[in-house]
N, C-alpha and C positions, 0 to 999 in steps of 0.2 A: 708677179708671175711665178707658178711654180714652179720648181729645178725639178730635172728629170730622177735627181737622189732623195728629193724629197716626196715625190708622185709615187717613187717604187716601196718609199719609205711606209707610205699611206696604207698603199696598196695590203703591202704584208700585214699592218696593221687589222685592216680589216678583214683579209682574209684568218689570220690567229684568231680575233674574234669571231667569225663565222664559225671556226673550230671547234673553240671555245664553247659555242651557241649547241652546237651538234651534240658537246659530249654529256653538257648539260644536261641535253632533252633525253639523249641517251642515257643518262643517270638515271633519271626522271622514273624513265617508261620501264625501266629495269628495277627500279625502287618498288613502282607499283605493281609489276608483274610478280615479285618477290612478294609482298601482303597477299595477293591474289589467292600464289602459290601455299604462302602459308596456312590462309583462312581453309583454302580447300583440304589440307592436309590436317587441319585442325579438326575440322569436320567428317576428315575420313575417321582421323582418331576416335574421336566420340561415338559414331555410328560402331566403328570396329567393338570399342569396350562394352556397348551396349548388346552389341550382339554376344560378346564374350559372356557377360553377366548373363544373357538369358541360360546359359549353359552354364557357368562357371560357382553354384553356390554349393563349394569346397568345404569340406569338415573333415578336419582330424591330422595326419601324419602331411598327407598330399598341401597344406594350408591352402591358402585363399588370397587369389592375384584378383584384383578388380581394377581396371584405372575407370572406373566411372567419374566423368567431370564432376570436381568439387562445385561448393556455392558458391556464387562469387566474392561472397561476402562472408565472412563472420559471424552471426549471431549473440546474441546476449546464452548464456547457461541458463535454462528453461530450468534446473533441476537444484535435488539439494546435494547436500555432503554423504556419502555413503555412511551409512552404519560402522561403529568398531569393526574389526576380524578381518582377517586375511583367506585370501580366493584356500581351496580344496587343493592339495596335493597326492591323493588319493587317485587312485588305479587299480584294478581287476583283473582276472587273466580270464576270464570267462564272462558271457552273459548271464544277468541273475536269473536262478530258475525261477519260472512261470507260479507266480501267484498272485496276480488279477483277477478277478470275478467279471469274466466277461459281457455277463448277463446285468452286470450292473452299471452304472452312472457312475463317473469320474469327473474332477474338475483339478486341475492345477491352479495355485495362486501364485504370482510372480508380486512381489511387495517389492518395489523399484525406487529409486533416487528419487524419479521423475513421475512415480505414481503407480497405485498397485493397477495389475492384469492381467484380470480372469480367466479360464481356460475351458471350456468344458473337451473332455476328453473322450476318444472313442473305442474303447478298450474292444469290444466287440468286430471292429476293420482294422484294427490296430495293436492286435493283443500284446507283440513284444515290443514294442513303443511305448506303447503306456506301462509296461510292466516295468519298461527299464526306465525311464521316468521316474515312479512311485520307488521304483530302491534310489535312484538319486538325489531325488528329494531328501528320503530317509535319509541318506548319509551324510547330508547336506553338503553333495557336492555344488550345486551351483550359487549356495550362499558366497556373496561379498567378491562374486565375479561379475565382469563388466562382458556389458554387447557393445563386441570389438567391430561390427562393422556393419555401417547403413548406405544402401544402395537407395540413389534419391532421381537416377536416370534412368531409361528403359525398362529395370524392374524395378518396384517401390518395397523395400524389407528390412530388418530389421533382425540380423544376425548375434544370436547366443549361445550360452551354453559351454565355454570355452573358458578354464577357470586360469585358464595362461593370462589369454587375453589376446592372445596370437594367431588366431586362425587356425593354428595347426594341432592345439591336446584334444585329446582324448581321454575316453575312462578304461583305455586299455584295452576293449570290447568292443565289437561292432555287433549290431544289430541287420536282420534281414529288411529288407526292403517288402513293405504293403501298402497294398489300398492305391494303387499306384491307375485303375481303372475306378475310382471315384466318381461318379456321374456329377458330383460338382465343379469340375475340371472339365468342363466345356470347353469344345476350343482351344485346349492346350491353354485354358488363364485359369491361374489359381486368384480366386476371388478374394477380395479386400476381408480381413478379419482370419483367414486360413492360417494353420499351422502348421509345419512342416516340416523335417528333418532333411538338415543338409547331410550332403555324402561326399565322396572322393570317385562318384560315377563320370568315367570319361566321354560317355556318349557314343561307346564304341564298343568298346570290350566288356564281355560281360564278367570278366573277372573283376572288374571295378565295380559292379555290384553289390548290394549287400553289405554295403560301407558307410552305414551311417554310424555316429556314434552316438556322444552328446550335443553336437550343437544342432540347432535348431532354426528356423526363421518364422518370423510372425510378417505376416502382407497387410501393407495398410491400406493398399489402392491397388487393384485390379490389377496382376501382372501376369503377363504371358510367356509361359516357361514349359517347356517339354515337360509332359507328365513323370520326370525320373526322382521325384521328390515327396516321399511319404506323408501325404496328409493324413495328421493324427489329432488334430482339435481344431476349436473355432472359438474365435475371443468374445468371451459373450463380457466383459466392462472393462476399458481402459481404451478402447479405440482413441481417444481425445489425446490418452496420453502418447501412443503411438504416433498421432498425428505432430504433437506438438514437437518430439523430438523429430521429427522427419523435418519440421518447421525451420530449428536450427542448422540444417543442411551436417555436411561433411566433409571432412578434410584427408590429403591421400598422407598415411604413416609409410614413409620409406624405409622403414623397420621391417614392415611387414609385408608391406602389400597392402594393407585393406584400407578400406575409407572409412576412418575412423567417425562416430558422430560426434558432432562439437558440445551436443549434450552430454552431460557424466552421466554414464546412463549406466547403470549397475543394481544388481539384484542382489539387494539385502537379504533376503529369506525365501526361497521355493518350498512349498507345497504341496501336496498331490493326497489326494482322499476322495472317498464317495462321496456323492451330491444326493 
C-alpha cells in the first residue's frame, strides 16, 4: 500500500516533469520560431542588398558598399598570376582636353589575368568617355590594377578601373555623364556585353551628377539598373572570360565594402585606338 508521503511524493514528481515536458516544447517552438525569424531576415537582407546594388555602382571618393550574398562556396582561381608592375599612382586636376575623332571607330583592349577583353567603343554618344579612356590608357593608368568588385546577385558586373583596388580612387577628374537615353536600355536593363561607367550619382541630387571617373563596369547577364550609368562600349571578345570569373563567385572584403571576385582578376595592360 502506498503512504500518503509517498503518493504526494509521486505526485510532485510527475507534475516537475510535466513542467519539465512544457518548457521543453517551449524551448522547442521558440528554437524554431528563432530559424524562422532568422531565414526571413536573411532573406529580407539579400532582397535589401539587391535592391541597394541596383542603385548603388559607386566610383571614386564616395566608394562602393555592396553586401550582395557571397557564393556559397569557394571556387578553384580560374586565372593566372598578374604581369610584373605596380597599380598607377597618378592623378590630374582637370579632364584631358577633347581629342577623339568622333567620327571615327574606337576599341579598348583590356589584356587580363583571366583573359583578354575587347571593347568596341562609341566615341560619337560618348565623346568625353572615350576621350578620357584613350589618355588613360596612354598613361597606363589601369595597367596591373585589379576589378576590385563582382556583383554576382540582382545585378550581374564586373567592376574596374580603380588602380587602389578600393572602390573609392579616382584620376582626380570627373567626367560628364552621356548617352544616358541609349535606346539599348530598354526597360531600364543594361544588356549582357554593356559597358558602362560607374559614378557617386545618389539617385536624388543632381549635384551627384557628373561623377563618374575611372572606374567602369562590364554586364555579363542582363541587369536591370536605372539608366544613371553612361554606356560607352560593348564587348565584342572575352564574354567567356567574364563569364568564367562570374563563375568563381565572390567574397564580401570588410576592408572595403565590396565583394571582392575570388578570381585574381587584374588588368595587365589597357589599350584604346581606332579600329
Amino acid at each position: 500500500m502506498v503512504s500518503s508521503d509517498q503518493r504526494r511524493r509521486q505526485l510532485a514528481r510527475e507534475k516537475y516533469e510535466r513542467q519539465q515536458q512544457r518548457r521543453d516544447a517551449a524551448r522547442r517552438k521558440a528554437k524554431r520560431r528563432n530559424v524562422i525569424v532568422a531565414s526571413a531576415l536573411a532573406v529580407a537582407l539579400a532582397a535589401g542588398a539587391a535592391a541597394y546594388a541596383s542603385i548603388g555602382l559607386a566610383g571614386g571618393d564616395g566608394g562602393t558598399t555592396d553586401a550582395a550574398a557571397p557564393s556559397p562556396s569557394k571556387a578553384a582561381d580560374p586565372c593566372g598570376k598578374p604581369a610584373p608592375g605596380s597599380p598607377s599612382k597618378k592623378t590630374w586636376k582637370k579632364e584631358p582636353e577633347m581629342s577623339v575623332d568622333t567620327s571615327a571607330a574606337y576599341a579598348m583592349k583590356l589584356e587580363t589575368t583571366c583573359g583578354d577583353i575587347g571593347i568596341k567603343l562609341d566615341a560619337a554618344k560618348a565623346p568625353h568617355t572615350v576621350n578620357s579612356f584613350s589618355f588613360l590608357a596612354g598613361e597606363k593608368f589601369f595597367d596591373h590594377s585589379k576589378c576590385h568588385r563582382l556583383v554576382d546577385e540582382g545585378i550581374y558586373v564586373l567592376q574596374c578601373g580603380d588602380p587602389t583596388g578600393t572602390g573609392a580612387g579616382t584620376p582626380g577628374y570627373t567626367i560628364p555623364d552621356e548617352n544616358l537615353k541609349d535606346p539599348k536600355l530598354k526597360g531600364d536593363v543594361y544588356p549582357a556585353g554593356t559597358v558602362a561607367m560607374a559614378n557617386r550619382y545618389d539617385g536624388k541630387s543632381d549635384k551627384t551628377r557628373n561623377s563618374g571617373g575611372s572606374q567602369f563596369f562590364l554586364v555579363y547577364q542582363d541587369s536591370k539598373l536605372p539608366p544613371n550609368y553612361t554606356p560607352f562600349g560593348t564587348v565584342t571578345e572575352g564574354m567567356d572570360v567574364l563569364k568564367k570569373i562570374a563563375g568563381a563567385g565572390s567574397t564580401p572584403d570588410p576592408s572595403t565594402g565590396n565583394t571582392a571576385p575570388n578570381a585574381t582578376v587584374v588588368i595587365n595592360r589597357a589599350t584604346v585606338g581606332k579600329s
